[in-house]
C-alpha positions as protocol buffer text, in pm:
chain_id: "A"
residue {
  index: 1
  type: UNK
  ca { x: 0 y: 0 z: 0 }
}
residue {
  index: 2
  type: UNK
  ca { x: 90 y: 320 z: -105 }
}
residue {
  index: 3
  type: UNK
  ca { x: 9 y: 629 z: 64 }
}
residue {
  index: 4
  type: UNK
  ca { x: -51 y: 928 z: -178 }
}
residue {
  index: 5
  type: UNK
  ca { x: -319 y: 1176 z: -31 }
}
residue {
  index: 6
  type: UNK
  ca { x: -360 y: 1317 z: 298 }
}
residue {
  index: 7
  type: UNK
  ca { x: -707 y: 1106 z: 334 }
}
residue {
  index: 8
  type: UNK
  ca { x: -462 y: 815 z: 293 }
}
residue {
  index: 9
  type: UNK
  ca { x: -276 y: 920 z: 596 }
}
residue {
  index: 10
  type: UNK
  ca { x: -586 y: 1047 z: 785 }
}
residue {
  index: 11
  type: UNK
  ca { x: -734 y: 700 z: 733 }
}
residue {
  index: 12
  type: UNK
  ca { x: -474 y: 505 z: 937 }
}
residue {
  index: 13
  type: UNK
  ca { x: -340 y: 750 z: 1206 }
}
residue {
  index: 14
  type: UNK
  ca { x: -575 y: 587 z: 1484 }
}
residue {
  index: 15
  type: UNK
  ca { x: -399 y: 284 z: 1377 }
}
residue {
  index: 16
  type: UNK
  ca { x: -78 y: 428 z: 1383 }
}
residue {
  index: 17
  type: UNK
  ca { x: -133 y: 636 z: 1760 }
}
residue {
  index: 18
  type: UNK
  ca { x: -202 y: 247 z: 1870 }
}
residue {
  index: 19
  type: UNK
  ca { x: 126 y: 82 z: 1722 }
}
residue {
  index: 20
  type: UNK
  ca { x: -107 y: -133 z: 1486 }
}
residue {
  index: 21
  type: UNK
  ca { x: 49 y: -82 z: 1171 }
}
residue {
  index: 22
  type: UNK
  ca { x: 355 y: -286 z: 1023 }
}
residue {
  index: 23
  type: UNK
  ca { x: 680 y: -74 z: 1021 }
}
residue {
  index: 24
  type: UNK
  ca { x: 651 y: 18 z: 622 }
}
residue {
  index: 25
  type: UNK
  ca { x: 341 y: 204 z: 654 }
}
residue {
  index: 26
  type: UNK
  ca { x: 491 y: 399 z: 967 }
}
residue {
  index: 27
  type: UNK
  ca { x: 767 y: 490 z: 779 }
}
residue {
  index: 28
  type: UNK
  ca { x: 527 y: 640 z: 486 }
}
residue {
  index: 29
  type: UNK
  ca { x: 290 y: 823 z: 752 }
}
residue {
  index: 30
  type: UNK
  ca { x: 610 y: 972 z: 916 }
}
residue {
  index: 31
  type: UNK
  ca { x: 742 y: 1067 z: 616 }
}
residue {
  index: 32
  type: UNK
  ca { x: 444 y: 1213 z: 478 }
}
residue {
  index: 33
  type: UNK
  ca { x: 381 y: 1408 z: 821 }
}
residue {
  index: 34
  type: UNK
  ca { x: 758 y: 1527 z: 843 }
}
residue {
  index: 35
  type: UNK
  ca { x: 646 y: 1769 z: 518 }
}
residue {
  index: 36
  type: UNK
  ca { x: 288 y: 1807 z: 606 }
}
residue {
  index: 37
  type: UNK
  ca { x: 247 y: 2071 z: 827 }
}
residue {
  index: 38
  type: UNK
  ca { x: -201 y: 1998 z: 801 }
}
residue {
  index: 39
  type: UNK
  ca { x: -71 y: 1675 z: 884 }
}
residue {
  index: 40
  type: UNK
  ca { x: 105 y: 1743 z: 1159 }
}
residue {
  index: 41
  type: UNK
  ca { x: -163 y: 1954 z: 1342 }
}
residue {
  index: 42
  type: UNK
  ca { x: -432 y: 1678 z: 1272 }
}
residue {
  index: 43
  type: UNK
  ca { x: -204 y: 1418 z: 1400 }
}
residue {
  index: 44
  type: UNK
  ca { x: -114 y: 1653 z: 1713 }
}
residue {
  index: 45
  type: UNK
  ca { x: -550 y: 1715 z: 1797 }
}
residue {
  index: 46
  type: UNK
  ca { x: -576 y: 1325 z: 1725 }
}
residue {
  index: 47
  type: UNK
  ca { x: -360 y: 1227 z: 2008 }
}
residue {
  index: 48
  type: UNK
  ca { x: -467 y: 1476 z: 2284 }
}
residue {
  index: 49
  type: UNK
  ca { x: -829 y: 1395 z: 2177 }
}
residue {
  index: 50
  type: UNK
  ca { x: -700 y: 1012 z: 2202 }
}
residue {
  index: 51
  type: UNK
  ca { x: -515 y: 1117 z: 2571 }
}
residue {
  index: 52
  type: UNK
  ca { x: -821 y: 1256 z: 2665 }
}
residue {
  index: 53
  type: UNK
  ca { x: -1050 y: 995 z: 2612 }
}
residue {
  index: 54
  type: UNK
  ca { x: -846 y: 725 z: 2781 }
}
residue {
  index: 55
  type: UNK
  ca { x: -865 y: 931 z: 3049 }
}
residue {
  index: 56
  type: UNK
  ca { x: -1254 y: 972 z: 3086 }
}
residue {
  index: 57
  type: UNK
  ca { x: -1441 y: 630 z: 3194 }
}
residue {
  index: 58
  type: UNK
  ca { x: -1733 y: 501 z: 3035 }
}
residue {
  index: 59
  type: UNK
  ca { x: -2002 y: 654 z: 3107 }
}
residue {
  index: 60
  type: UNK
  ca { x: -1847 y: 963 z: 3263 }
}
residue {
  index: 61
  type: UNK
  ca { x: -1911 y: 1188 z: 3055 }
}
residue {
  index: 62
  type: UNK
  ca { x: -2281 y: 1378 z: 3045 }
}
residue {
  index: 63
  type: UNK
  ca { x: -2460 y: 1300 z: 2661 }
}
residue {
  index: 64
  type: UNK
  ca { x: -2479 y: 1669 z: 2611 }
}
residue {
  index: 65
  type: UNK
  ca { x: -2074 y: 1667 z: 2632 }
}
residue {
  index: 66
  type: UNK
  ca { x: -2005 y: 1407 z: 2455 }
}
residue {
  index: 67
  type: UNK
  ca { x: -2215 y: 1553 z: 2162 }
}
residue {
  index: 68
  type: UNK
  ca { x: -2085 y: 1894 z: 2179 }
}
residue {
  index: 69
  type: UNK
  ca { x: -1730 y: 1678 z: 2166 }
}
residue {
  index: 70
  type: UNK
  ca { x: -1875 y: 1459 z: 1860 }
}
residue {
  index: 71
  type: UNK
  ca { x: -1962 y: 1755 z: 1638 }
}
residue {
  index: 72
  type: UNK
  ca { x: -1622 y: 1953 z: 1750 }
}
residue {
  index: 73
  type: UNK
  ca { x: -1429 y: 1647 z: 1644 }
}
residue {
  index: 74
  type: UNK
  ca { x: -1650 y: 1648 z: 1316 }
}
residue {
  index: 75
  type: UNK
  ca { x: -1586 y: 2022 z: 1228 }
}
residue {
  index: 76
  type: UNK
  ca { x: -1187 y: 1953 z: 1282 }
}
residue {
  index: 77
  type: UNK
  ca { x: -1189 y: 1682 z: 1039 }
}
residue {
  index: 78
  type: UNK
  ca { x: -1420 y: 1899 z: 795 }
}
residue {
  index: 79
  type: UNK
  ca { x: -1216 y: 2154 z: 839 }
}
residue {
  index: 80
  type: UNK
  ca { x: -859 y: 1980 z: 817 }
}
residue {
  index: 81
  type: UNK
  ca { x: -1048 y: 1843 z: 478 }
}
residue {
  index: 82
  type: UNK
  ca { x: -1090 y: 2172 z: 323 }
}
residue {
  index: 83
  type: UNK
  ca { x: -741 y: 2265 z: 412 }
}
residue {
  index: 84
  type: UNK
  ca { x: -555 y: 1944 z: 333 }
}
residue {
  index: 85
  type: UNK
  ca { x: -450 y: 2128 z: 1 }
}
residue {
  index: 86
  type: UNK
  ca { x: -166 y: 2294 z: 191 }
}
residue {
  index: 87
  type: UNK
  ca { x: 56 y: 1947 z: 194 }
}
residue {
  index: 88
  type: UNK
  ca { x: 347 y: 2021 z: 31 }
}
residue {
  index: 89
  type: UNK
  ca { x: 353 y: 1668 z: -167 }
}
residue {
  index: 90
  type: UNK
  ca { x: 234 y: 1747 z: -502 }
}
residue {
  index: 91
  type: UNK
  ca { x: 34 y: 1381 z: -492 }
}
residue {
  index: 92
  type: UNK
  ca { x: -210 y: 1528 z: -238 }
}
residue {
  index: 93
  type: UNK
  ca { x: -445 y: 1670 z: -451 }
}
């Protein structure tokens, strides 16, 4: 697999926070993120949104949280979306 697009990269960074992925596709997502500055933020909101969960238990968190939570998570990833067109790889588009 070949990772070409930021959506390529967005698609396996949970995997990749969670040490799931085998070494070659690492190497790709760091490579790509090293010259992604988009990238780079995403990944950045990913893991403190991924440091804060772990850190909430089930069930602690009121429903009218964890939607205002849900949609801000949804606007970041609209958002990082719109803007992925600042990666400096050419192969992003």
């Amino acid at each position: 697999m070949k990772l070409e697009r930021c959506q390529d990269v967005f698609a396996l960074l949970s995997q990749y926070l969670d040490h799931e992925l085998p070494a070659d596709l690492c190497d790709q997502i760091e490579a790509h993120i090293a010259d992604c500055p988009p990238c780079v933020a995403f990944l950045e909101s990913l893991r403190k949104t991924v440091e804060l969960c772990r850190k909430l238990q089930a069930g602690g968190v009121p429903a009218a949280a964890r939607d205002e939570h849900r949609r801000a998570l949804q606007e970041a990833y609209q958002r990082f979306l719109r803007e992925h067109g600042g990666c400096s790889d050419s192969s992003n588009s």
